[in-house]
N, C-alpha and C positions, 0 to 999 in steps of 0.2 A: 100316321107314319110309324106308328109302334108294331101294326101290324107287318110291315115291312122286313122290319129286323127280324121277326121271329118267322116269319116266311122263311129268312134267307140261312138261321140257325136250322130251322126244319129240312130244307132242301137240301144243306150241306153236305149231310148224312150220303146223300148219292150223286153230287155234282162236284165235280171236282173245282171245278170256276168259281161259286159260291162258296166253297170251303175257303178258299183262296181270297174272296172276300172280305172276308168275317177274319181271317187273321190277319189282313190289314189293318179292318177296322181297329181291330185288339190294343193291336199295333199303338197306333194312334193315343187311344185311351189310355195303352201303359205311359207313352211319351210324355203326355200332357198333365201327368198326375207328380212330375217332375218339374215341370213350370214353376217360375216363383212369380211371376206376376201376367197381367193379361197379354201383354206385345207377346212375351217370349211365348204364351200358348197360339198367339197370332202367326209367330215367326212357326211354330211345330209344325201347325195346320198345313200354311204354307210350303213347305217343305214333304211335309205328306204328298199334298196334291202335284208337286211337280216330279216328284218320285214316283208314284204310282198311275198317274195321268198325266204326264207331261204339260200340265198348266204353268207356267213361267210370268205370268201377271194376276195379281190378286189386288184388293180392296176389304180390309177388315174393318169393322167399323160399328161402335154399338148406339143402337139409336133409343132416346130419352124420350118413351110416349107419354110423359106427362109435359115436359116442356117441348114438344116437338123438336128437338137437338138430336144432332147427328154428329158423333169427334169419332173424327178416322187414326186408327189403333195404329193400323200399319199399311199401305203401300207397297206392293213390287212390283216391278216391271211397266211395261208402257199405258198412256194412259188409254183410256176404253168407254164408251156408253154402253149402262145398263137397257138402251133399247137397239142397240146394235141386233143385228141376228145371229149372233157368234155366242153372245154373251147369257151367264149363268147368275139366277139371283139367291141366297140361300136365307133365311131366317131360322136364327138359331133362339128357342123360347128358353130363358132362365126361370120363367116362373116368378120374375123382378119387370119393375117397368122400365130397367133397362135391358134389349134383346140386342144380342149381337148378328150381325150380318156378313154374309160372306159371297162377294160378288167376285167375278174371272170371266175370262173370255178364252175361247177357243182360236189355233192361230189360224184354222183354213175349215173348208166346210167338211175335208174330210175328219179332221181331226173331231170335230162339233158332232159327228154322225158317232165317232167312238167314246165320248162324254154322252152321248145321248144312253148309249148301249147301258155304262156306267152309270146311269143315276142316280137308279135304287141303292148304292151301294154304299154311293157321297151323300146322299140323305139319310142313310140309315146311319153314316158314321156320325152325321151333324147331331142326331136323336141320340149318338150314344154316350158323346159328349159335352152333351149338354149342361149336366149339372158340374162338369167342370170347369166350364164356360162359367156358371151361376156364382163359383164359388171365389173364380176369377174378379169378378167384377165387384161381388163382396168384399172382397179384399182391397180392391180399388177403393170401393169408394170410403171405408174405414180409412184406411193412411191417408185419405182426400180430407176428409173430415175433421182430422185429428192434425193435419200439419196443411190444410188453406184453410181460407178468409173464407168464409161462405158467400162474401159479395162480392168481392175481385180476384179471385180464386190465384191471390198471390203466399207466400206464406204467411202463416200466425210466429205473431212474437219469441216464442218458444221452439219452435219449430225451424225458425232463422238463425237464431243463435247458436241453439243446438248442430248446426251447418256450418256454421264459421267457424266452430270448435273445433269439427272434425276436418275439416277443408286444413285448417293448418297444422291441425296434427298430421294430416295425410303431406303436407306442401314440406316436409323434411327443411322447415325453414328458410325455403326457396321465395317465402311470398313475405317482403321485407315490411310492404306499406299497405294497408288495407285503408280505402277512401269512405266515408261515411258519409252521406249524403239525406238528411231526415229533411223528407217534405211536410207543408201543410199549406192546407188550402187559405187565404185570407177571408175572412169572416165567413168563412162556413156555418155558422150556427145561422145567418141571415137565411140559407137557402132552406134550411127545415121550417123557420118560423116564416116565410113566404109562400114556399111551395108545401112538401110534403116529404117521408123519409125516403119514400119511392124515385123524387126527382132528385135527392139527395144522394141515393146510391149509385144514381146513373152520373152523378159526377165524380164518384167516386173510380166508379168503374171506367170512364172518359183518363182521368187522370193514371191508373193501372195503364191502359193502355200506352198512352203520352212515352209512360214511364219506358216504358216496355221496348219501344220502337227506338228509344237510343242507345238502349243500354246494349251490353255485351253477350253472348248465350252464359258465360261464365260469373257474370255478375250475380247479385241472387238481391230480392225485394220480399220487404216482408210488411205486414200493415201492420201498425204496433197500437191503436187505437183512433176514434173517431175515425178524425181526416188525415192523420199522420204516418206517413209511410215511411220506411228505413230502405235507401239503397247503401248493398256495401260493393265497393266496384272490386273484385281480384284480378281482371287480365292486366295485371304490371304496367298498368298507365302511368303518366308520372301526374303529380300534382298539378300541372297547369292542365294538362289532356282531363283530369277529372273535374276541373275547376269549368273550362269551356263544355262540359258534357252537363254539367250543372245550367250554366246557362241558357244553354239548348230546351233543355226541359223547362225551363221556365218561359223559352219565348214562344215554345211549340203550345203549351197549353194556356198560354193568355190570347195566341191565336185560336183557341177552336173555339166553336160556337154550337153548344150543346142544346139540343132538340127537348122542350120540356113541354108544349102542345102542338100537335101537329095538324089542329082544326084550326091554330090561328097562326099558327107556324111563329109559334113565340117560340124564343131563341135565347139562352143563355148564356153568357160570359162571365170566368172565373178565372181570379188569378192565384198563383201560388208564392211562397219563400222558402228556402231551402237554407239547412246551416249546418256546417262542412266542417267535419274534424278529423284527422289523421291519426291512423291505429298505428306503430311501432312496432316493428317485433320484441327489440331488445329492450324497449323502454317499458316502466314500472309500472304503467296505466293498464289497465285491464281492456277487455273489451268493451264489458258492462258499464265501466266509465265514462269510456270512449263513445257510446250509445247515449250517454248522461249529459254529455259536452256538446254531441252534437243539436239534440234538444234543447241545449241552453243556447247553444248560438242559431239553433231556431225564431225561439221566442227574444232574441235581439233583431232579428232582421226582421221580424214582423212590427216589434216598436220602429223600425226605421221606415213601415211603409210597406204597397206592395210591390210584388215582384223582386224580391231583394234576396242577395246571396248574399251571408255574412260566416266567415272564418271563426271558429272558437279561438286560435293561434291570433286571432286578430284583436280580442278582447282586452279590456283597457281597466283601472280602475275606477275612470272616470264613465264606463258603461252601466245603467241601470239596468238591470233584469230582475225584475218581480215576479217570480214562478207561482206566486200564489193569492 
């Protein structure tokens, strides 16, 4: 492919079409060196190509050759198969074992005869932007690394907070009640010392999900250790709506039934508690408190059993909690 580009630099010099080319390509290159993350270089690409080629549906997408994973970047326009006869497939190499992909489709065969003409031109700009493609993805997965869970790719402790912080410094005060919702699984240390850490994380991961499927886009989950996960709800539900979205979670994931061998089709069952404290704006308690209470009224509702929501607001002096 390398020799392509410098073909179409050589040719320039006396083809006015290839000149024309090549300062597309340029084009592109300067764009994307403006990027601040990989969507918005997905979104440039795109935008190249419907400008220059009249393309109007794209599929971006970087695929993970050591876990055979594919997570699609960005999406436009209608959807299309890569075996279609219309359709264009691109691999863009980073020189990382993640490679980005760039698939589209043509709308009619004439159109597909004028993409075809165009090839060398769209390949030669994928080669040119490649290591910015590379640096993209670097970048990614750094801020991935540094703020998810590496086993339920929810956030890290630090990371979540850090979010709450700014969300209400951004929320000009707007956001009166933040709900606090700290899960944990019921005798979780049973499943490492049965199984292994492997069937261990995939209930982990079973539970991210659970979590995930009730909550809000605006809500945020952070795994704070072991088994114990932090939701803080922000779309301004009121206290009973977080209270019933709490027991949702608990009935959804005492219902599934998690796959831990599939040669005897052994099947496992785990239930959780959840313990619920309300953040204030105007009031004295901090967040980090508030994070503190809702873990206290965790490890209350797991003395009560499982399956159990228990309120920190609900706390008695007559309640034992042994934290240690």
């Amino acid at each position: 492919m390398k020799n392509k580009i410098l073909e179409l630099i050589r040719s320039s010099a006396t083809n006015e079409n290839d000149y024309k080319s090549l300062v597309t390509i340029f084009n592109l290159y300067e764009q994307l060196q403006y990027a601040t993350n990989i969507k918005q270089m997905a979104e440039d690409i795109f935008i190249w190509l419907n400008k220059e080629f009249n393309i109007d549906n794209l599929t971006f997408s970087l695929f993970d050759i050591n876990k055979n994973h594919r997570e699609k970047i960005l999406v436009k326009g209608e959807e299309f198969y890569l075996d279609d006869d219309l359709s264009y497939f691109f691999i863009i190499n980073t020189q990382t074992s993640l490679n980005a992909t760039v698939s589209f489709s043509a709308t009619s065969k004439v159109h597909y005869k004028v993409l075809e003409n165009q090839y060398n031109t769209i390949e030669a700009a994928f080669l040119q932007i490649s290591p910015i493609i590379q640096n993209g993805i670097l970048k990614k997965n750094f801020i991935e690394s540094s703020s998810l869970d590496s086993v339920t790719n929810v956030y890290n402790r630090n990371y979540l907070i850090e979010n709450l912080t700014t969300h209400l410094r951004l929320s000009n005060n707007k956001q009166n009640e933040i709900y606090f919702l700290m899960i944990g699984i019921d005798h979780f240390k049973a499943v490492i010392d049965e199984f292994d850490y492997d069937i261990a994380d995939k209930v982990l991961i079973e539970l991210a999900k659970v979590i995930h499927s009730n909550i809000n886009e605006f809500d945020m989950v952070g795994r704070l250790n072991g088994d114990e996960f932090l939701v803080s709800i922000l779309n301004n539900a009121s206290e009973f709506q977080a209270e019933e979205l709490a027991k949702r979670i608990i009935y959804d994931f005492a219902e599934l039934s998690i796959l831990v061998d599939e040669e005897k089709d052994l099947r496992l069952k785990k239930t959780i508690c959840i313990g619920f404290e309300v953040y204030r704006l105007n009031s004295e308690t901090s967040i980090t408190d508030c994070i503190k209470n809702a873990d206290i009224a965790l490890y209350e509702a797991k003395n009560k059993g499982r399956s159990q929501l228990f309120k920190f607001g609900d706390l008695s002096a007559e309640d034992n909690i042994d934290l240690f």
